[in-house]
N, CA, C and O of each residue as an XYZ file, in Angstrom:
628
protein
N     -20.017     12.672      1.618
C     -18.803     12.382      2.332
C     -18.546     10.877      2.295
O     -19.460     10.055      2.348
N     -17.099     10.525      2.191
C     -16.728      9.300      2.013
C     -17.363      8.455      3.437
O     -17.715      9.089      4.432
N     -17.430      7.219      3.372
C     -17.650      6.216      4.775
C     -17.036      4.978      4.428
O     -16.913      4.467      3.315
N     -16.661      4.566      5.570
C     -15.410      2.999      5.464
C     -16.653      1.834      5.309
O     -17.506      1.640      6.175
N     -16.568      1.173      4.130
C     -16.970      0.015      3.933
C     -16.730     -1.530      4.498
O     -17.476     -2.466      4.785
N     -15.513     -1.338      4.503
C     -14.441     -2.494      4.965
C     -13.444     -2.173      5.743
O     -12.935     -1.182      5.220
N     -12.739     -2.505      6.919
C     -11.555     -2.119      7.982
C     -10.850     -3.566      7.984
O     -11.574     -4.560      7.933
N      -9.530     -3.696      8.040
C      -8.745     -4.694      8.501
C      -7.283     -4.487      8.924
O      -6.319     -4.512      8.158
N      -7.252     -4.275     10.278
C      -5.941     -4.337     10.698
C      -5.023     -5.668     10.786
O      -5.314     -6.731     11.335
N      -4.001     -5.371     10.193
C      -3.458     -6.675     10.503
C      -1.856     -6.345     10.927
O      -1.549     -5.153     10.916
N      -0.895     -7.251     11.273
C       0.337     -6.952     11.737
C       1.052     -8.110     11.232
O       0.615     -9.176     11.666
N       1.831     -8.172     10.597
C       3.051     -9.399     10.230
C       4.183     -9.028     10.003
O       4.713     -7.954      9.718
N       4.723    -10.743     10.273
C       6.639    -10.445     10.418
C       6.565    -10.588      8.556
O       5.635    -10.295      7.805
N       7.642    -11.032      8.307
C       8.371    -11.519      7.270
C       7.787    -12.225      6.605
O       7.335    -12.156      5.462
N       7.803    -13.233      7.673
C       7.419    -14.934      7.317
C       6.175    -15.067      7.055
O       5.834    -16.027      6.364
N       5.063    -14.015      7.603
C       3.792    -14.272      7.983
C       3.277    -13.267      6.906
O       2.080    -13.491      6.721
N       3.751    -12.196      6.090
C       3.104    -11.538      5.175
C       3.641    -12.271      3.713
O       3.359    -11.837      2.596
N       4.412    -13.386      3.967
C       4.990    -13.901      2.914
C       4.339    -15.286      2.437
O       4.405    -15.842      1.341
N       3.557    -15.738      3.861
C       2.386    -16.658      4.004
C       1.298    -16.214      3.535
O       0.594    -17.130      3.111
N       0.571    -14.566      3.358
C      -0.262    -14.375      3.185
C      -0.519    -14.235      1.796
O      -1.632    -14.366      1.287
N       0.840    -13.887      1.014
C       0.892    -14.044     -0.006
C       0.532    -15.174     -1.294
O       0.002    -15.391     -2.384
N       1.296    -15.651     -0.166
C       1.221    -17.517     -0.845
C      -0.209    -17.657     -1.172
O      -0.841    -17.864     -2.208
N      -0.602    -17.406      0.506
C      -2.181    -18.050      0.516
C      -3.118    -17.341     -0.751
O      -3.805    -18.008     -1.524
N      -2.984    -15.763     -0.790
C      -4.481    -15.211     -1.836
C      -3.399    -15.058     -2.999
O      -4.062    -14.543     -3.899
N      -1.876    -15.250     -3.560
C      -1.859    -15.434     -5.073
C      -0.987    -16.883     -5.607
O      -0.609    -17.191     -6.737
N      -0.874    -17.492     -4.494
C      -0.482    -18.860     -4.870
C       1.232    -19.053     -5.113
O       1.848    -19.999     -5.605
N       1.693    -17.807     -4.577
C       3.233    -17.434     -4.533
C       3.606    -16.073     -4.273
O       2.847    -15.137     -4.521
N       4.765    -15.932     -3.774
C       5.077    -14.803     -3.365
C       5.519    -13.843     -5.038
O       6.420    -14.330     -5.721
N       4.872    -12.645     -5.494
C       5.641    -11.973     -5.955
C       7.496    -11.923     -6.110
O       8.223    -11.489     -5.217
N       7.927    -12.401     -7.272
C       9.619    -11.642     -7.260
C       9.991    -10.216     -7.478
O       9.691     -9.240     -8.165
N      10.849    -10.628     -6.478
C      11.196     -9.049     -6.770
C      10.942     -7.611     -5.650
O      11.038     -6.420     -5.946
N      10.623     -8.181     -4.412
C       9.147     -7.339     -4.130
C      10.508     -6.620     -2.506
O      11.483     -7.058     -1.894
N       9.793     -5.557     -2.524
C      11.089     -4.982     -1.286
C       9.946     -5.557      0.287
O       8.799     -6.002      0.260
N      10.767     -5.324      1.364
C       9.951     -6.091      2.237
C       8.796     -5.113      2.481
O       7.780     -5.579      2.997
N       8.844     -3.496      2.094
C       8.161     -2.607      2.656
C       6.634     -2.927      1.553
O       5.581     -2.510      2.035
N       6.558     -3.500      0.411
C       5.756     -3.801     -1.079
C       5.024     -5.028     -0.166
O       3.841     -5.078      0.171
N       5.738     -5.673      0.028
C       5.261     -6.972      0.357
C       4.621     -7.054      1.401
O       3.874     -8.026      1.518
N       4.705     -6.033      2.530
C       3.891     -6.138      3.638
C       1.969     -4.906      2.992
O       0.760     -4.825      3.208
N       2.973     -4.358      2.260
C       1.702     -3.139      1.947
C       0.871     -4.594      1.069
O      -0.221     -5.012      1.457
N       1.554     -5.158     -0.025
C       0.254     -6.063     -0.522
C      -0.064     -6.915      0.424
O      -1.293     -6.953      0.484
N       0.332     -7.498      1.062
C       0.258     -8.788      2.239
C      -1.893     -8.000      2.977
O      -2.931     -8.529      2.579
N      -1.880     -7.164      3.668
C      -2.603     -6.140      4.131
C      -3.802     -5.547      2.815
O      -5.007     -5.355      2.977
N      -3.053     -5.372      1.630
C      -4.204     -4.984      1.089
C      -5.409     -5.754      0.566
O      -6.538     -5.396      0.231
N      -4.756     -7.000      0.610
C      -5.700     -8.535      0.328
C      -6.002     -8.885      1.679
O      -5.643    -10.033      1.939
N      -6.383     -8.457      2.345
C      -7.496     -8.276      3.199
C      -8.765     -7.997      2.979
O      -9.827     -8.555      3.254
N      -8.269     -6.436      2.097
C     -10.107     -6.309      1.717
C     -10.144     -6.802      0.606
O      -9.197     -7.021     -0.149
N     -11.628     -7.070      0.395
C     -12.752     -7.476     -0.584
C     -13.015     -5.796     -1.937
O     -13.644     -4.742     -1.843
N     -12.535     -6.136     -2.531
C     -12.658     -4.945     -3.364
C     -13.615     -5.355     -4.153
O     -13.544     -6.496     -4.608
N     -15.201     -4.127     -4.628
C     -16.148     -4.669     -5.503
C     -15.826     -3.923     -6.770
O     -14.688     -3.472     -6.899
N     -16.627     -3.769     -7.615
C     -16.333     -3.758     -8.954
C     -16.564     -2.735     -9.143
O     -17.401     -2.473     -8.279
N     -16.316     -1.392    -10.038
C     -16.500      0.125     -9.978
C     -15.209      0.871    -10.018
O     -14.382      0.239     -9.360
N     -14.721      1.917    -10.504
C     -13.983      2.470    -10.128
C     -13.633      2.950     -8.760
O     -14.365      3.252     -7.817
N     -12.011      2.947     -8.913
C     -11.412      2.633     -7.489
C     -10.297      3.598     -7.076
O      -9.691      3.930     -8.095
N      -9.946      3.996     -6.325
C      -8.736      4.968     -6.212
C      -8.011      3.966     -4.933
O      -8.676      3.162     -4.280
N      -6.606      4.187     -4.748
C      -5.457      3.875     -3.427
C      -4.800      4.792     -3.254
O      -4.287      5.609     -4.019
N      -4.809      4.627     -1.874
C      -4.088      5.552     -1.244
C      -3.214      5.247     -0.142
O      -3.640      5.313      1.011
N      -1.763      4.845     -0.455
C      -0.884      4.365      0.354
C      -0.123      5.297      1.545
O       0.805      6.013      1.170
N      -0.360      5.297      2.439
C      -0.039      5.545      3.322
C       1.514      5.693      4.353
O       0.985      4.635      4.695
N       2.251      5.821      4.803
C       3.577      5.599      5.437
C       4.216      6.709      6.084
O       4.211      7.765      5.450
N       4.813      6.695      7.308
C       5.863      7.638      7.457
C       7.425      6.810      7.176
O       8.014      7.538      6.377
N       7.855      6.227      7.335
C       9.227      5.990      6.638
C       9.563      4.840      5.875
O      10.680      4.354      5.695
N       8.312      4.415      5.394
C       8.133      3.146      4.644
C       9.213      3.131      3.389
O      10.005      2.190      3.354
N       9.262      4.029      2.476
C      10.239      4.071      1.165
C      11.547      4.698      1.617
O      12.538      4.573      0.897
N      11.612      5.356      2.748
C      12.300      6.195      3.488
C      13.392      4.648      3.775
O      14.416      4.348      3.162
N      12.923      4.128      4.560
C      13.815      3.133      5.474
C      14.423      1.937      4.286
O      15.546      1.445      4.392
N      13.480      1.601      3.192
C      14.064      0.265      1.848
C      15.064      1.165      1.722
O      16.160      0.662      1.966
N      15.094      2.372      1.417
C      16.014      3.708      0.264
C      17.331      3.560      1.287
O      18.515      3.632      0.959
N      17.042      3.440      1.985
C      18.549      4.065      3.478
C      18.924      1.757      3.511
O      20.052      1.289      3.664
N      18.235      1.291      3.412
C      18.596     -0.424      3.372
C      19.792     -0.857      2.398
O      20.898     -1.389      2.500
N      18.833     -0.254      1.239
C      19.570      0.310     -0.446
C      21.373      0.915     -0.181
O      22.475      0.489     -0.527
N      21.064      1.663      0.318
C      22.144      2.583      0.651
C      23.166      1.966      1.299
O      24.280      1.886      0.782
N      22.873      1.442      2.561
C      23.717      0.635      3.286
C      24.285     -0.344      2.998
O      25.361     -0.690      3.484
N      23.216     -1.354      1.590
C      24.200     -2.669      1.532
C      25.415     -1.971      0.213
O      26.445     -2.600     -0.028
N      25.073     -0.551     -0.576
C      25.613     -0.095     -1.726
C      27.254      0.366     -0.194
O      28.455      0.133     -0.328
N      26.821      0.762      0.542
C      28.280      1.631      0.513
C      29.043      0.922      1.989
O      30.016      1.418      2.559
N      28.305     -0.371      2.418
C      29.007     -1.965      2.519
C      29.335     -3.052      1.938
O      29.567     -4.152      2.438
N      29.356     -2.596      0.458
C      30.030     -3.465     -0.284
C      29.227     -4.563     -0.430
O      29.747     -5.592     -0.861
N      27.953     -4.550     -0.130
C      27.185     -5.768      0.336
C      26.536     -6.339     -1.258
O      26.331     -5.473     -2.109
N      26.322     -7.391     -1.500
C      25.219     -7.983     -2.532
C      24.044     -7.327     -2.301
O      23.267     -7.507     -1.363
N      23.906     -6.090     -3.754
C      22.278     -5.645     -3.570
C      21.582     -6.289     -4.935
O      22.032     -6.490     -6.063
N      20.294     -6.520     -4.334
C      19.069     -6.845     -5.596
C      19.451     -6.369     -6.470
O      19.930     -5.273     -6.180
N      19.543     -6.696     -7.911
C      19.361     -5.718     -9.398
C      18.590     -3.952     -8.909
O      19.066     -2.818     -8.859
N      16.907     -4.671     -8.567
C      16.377     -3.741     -8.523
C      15.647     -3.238     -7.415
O      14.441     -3.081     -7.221
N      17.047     -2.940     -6.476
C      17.129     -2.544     -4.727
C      16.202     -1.386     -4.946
O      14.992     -1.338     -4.725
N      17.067     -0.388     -5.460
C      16.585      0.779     -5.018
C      15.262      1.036     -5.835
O      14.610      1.703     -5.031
N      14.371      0.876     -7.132
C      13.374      0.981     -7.514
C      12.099      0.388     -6.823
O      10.895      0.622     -6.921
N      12.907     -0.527     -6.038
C      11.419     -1.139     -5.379
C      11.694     -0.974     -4.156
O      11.469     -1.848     -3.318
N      12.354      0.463     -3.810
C      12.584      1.254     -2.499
C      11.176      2.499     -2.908
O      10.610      3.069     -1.975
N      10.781      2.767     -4.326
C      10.136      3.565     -4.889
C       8.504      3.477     -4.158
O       8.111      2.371     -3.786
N       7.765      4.485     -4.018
C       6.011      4.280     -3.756
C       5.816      3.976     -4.752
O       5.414      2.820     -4.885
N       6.000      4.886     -6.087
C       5.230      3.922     -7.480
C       5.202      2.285     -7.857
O       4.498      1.585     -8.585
N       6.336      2.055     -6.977
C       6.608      0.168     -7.327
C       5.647     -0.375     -6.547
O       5.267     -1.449     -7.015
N       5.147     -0.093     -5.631
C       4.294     -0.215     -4.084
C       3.191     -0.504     -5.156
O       2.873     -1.515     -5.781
N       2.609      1.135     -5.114
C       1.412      1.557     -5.683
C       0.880      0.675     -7.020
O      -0.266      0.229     -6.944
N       1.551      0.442     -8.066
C       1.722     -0.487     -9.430
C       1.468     -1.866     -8.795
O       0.413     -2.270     -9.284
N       1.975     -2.806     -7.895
C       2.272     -4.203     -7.707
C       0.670     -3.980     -6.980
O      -0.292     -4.491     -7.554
N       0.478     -3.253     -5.796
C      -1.061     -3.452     -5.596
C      -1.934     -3.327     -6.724
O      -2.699     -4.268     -6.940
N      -1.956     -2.271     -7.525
C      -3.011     -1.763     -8.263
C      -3.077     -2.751     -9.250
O      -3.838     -2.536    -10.194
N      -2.389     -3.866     -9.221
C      -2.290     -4.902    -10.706
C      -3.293     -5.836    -10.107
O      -3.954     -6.438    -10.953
N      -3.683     -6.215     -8.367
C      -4.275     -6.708     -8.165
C      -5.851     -6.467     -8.317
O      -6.752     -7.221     -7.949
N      -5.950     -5.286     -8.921
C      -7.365     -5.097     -8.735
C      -7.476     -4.052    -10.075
O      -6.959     -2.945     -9.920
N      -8.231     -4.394    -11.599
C      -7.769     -3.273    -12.636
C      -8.241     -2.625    -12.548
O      -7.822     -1.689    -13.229
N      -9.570     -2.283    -11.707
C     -10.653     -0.831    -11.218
C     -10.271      0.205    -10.855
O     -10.899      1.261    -10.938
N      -8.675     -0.022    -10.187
C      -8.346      0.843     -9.858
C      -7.696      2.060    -10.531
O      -6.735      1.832    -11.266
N      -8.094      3.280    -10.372
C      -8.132      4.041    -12.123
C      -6.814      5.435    -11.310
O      -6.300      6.236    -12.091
N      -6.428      5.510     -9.653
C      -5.700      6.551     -9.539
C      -4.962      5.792     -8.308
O      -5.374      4.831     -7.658
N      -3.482      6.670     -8.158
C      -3.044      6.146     -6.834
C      -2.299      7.156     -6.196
O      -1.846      8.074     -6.880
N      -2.104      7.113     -4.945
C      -0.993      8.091     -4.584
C      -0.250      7.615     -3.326
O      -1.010      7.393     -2.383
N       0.957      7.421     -3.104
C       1.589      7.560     -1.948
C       1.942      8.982     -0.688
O       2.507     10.075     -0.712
N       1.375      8.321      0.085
C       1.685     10.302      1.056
C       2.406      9.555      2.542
O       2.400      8.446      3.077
N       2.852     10.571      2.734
C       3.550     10.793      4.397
C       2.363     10.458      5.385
O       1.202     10.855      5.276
N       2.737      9.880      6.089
C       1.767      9.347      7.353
C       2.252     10.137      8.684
O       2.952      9.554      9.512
N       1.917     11.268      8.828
C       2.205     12.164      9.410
C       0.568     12.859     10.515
O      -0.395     12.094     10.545
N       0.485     13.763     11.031
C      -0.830     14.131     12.113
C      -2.037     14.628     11.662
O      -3.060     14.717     12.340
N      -1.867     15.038     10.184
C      -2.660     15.887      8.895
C      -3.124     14.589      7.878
O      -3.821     14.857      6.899
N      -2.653     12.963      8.183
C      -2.970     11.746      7.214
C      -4.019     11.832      7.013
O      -4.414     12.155      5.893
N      -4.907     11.555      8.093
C      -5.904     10.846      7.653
C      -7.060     12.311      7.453
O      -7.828     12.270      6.492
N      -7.092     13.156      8.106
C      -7.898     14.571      7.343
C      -7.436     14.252      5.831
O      -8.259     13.669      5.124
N      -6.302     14.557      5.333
C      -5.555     14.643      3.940
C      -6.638     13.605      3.307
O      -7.554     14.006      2.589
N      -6.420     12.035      3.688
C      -6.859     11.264      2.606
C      -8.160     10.991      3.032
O      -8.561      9.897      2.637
N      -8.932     11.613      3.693
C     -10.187     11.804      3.790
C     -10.719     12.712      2.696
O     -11.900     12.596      2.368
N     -10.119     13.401      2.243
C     -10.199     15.136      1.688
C     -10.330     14.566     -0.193
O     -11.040     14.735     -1.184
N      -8.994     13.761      0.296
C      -8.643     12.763     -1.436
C      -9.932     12.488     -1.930
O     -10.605     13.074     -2.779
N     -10.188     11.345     -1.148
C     -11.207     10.228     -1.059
C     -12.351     11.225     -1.837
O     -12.701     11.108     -3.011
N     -12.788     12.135     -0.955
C     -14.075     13.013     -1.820
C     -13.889     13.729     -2.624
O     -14.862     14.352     -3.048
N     -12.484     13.989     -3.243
C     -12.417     14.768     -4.533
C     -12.487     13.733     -5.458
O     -13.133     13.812     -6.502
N     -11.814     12.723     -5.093
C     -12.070     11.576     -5.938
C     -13.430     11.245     -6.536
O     -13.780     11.225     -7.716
N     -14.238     10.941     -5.205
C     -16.045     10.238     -5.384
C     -16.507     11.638     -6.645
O     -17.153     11.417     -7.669
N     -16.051     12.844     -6.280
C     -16.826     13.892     -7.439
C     -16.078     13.610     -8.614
O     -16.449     14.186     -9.637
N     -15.366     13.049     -8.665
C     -14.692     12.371    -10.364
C     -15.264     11.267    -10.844
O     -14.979     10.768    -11.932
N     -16.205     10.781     -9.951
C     -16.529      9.244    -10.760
C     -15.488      8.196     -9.852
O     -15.724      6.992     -9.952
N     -14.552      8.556     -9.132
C     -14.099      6.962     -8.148
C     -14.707      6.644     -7.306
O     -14.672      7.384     -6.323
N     -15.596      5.370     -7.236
C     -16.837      4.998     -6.079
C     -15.999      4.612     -5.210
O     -16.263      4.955     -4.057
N     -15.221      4.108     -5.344
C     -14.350      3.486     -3.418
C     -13.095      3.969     -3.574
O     -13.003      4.440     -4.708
N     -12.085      4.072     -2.966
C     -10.978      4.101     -2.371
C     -10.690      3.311     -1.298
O     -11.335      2.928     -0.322
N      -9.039      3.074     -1.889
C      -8.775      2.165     -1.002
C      -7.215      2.336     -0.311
O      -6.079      2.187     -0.763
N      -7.865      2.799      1.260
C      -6.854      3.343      1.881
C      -5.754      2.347      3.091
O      -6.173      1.730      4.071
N      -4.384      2.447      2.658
C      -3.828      1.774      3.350
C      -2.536      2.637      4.324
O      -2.117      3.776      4.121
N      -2.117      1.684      5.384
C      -1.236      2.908      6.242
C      -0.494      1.952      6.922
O      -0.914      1.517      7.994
N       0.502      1.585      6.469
C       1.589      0.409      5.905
C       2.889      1.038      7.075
O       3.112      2.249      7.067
N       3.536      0.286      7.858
C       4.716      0.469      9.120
C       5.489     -0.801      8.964
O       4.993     -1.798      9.488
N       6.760     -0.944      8.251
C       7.578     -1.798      8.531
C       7.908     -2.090      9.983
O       7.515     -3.049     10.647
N       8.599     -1.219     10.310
C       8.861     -1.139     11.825
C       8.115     -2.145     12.702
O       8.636     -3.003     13.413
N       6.781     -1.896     12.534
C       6.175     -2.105     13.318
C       5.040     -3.583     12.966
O       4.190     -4.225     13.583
N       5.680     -3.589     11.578
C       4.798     -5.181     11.055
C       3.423     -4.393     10.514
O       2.887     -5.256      9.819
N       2.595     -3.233     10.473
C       1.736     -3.115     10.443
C       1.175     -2.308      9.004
O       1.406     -1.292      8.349
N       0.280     -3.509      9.008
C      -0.643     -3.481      7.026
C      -1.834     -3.095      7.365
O      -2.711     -3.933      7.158
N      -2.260     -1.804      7.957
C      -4.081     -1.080      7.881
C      -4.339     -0.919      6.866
O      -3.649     -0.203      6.140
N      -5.603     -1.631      6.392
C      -6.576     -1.113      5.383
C      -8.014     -0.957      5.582
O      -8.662     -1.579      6.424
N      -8.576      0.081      4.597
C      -9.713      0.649      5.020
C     -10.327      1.073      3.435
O      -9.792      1.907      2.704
N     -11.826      0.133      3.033
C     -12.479      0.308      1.879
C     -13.339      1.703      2.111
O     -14.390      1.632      2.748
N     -13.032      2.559      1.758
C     -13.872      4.147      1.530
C     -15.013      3.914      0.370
O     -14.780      3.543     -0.781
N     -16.464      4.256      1.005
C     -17.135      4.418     -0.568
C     -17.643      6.066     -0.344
O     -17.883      6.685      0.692
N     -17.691      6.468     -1.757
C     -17.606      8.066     -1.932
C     -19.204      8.129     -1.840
O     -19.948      7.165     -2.016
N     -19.527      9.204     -1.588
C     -20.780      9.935     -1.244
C     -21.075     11.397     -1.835
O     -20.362     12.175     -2.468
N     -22.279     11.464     -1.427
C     -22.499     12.722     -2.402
C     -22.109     13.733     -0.881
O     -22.183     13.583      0.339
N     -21.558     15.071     -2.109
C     -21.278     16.548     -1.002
C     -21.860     17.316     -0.915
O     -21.565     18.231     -0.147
C-alpha cells in the first residue's frame, strides 16, 4: 500500500504563487491560466526523487471555473488570451507540471469530490504494481488559493 513521503500545504493569492514561481524557475511561465499556475506554484513544494513517477491532479472546479472565465470574456466582447480556453484544459495543467520533473511517466486529472482521495489512493497502487515508485498527488482550489501536495511511495500488496 502506497504511504505519503512528503506533505505540503500551501495557500496563495496571485501575486504570491507568481513569487513562487519566480523563486524555484527564475520566471513565471507564459502563457499559464491562473488555475496552472497555482497547481505548479504548490507542486514545487515537493522534493521529487529520481524513479518513476505518476501525478495526480486533483480539483473540483478548477478547469471548470478558467472554461466559464474563457466564456465570459468570449461573450463580453472582452480581450481573450490566444490560448484562453486550452489552458482552461487539465492536460495543459498536467504537461506544464510534468515538464518539471521527466520521471514522470503517467498523469491524470480527476474531480475532487467525497470518493477523491479513496480514488487516488486506489491509482497510486495500481500504479506502484506497474513499476511507478511515487506519485505525486495534488488537490489544487482557485477559490480558495489552495496548492496541496502529497509525495506517495508505492508499496508492495
Amino acid at each position: 500500500m502506497s504511504h505519503i513521503l512528503q506533505q505540503c500545504r500551501n495557500t496563495f493569492d496571485d501575486a504570491g504563487a507568481r513569487a513562487r514561481l519566480r523563486e524555484r524557475l527564475g520566471s513565471v511561465p507564459r502563457r499559464l491560466g491562473g488555475w496552472t499556475e497555482l497547481a505548479l506554484a504548490g507542486a514545487l513544494s515537493i522534493d521529487m526523487p529520481a524513479g518513476p513517477a505518476g501525478l495526480i491532479l486533483g480539483s473540483a472546479l478548477g478547469p471548470v471555473n478558467e472554461t466559464i472565465g474563457v466564456l465570459h470574456d468570449v461573450l463580453s466582447a472582452a480581450p481573450t488570451m490566444p490560448f484562453g480556453f486550452m489552458q482552461s484544459q487539465p492536460a495543459i495543467s498536467l504537461s506544464v507540471i510534468a515538464a518539471q520533473w521527466p520521471q514522470i511517466v503517467r498523469s491524470t486529472c480527476v474531480v475532487r469530490d467525497e470518493g477523491f482521495e479513496r480514488y487516488a489512493a486506489q491509482l497510486a497502487d495500481d500504479w506502484a504494481r506497474d513499476g511507478v515508485e511515487y506519485t505525486l498527488l495534488g488537490l489544487v482550489d482557485a477559490d480558495t488559493g489552495q496548492s496541496d501536495w502529497a509525495l506517495l511511495a508505492g508499496g508492495a500488496i
